[in-house]
C-alpha positions in Angstrom: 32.5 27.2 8.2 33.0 30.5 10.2 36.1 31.0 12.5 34.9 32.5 15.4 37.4 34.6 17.2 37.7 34.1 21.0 39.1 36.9 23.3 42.1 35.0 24.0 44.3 34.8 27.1 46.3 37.8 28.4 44.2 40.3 26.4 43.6 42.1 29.2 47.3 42.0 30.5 48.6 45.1 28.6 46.5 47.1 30.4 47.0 49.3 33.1 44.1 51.0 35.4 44.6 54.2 37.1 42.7 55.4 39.7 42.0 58.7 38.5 38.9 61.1 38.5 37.6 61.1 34.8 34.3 60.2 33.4 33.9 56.8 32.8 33.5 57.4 29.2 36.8 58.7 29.0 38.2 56.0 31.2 35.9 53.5 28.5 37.3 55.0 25.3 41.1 54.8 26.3 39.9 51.1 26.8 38.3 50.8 23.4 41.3 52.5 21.4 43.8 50.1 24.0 41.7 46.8 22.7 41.5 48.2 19.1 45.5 47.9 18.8 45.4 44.4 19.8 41.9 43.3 18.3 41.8 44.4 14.4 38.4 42.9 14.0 36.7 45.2 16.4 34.4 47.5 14.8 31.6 49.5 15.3 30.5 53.3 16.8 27.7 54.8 18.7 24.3 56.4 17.5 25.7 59.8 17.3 27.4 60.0 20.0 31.0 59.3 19.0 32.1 63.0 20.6 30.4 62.3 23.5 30.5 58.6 24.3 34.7 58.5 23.1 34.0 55.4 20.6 36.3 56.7 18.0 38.7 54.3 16.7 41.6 56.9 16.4 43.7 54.8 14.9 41.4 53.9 12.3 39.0 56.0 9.4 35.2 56.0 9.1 33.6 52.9 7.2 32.6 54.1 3.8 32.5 53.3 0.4 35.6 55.4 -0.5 37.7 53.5 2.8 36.3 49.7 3.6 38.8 49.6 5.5 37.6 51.9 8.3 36.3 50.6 11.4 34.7 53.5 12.7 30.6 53.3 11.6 28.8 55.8 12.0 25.1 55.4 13.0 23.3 58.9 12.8 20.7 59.0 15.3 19.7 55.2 15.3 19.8 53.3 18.3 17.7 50.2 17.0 19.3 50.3 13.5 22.9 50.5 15.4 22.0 47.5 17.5 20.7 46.0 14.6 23.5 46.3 12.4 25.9 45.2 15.4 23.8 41.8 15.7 23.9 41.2 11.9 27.9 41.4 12.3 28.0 39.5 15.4 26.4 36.7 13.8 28.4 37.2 10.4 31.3 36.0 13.1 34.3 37.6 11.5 34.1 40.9 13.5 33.7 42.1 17.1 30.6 45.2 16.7 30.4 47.4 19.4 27.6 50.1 19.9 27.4 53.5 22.2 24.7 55.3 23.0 23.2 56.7 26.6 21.7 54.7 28.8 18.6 57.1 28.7 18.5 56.1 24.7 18.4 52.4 25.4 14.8 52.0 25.3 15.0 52.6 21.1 17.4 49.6 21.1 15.9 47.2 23.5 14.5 44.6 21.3 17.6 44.7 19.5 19.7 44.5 22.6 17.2 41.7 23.3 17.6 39.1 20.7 21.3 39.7 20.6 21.7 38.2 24.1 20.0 35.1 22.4 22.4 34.1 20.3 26.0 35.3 20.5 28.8 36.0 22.9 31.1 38.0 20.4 29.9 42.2 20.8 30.8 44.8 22.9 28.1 47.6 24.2 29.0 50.8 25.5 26.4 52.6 28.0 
């Protein structure tokens, strides 16, 4: 049987907000890299968008054969694959996937996004 990882109490209690005038997606990827220090089974990346959307792990490398170890995926330009993929690990239980991409770019993912929502709690999504 799976052990499914629970965000568990006081996660969110080494953070601090600032009210500061930045793009959210800046203010979103100091989040990210904050919850990647304290969660090592999240994982994921956005559909070519990692300079743009700030999803980069930077404490970690890219997933690829040479380091299985990274936690940074890159998509390419595959919204629907990305969400996809995400679901798969979602569903696999071990990990926490999370996916980027523009809200305007949603509409490739939708189905995707869709059927996730039916069956699991555990994934993070970045607009």
């Amino acid at each position: 049987m799976k052990k499914k990882r629970t965000f568990f109490p006081g996660l969110f209690d080494h953070f601090f907000f600032f009210f500061i005038e930045q793009a959210t997606r800046v203010s979103s990827g100091l989040v990210l890299n904050a919850l990647a220090g304290k969660l090592p089974e999240l994982v994921g990346g956005s559909a070519d968008l990692n300079p743009s959307t700030m999803t980069y792990i930077k404490s970690s490398t890219d997933f690829q054969k040479a380091t299985p170890a990274g936690r940074n995926i890159r998509f390419g330009v595959r919204e629907h694959a990305m969400a996809a993929v995400c679901n798969g690990i979602a569903l696999y239980g071990a990990l926490v996937p999370f996916g980027s991409t523009f809200l305007n770019f949603i509409g490739y993912a939708v189905k995707a996004f869709t059927v996730r929502f039916s069956f699991s709690d555990q994934y993070l999504c970045f607009l």
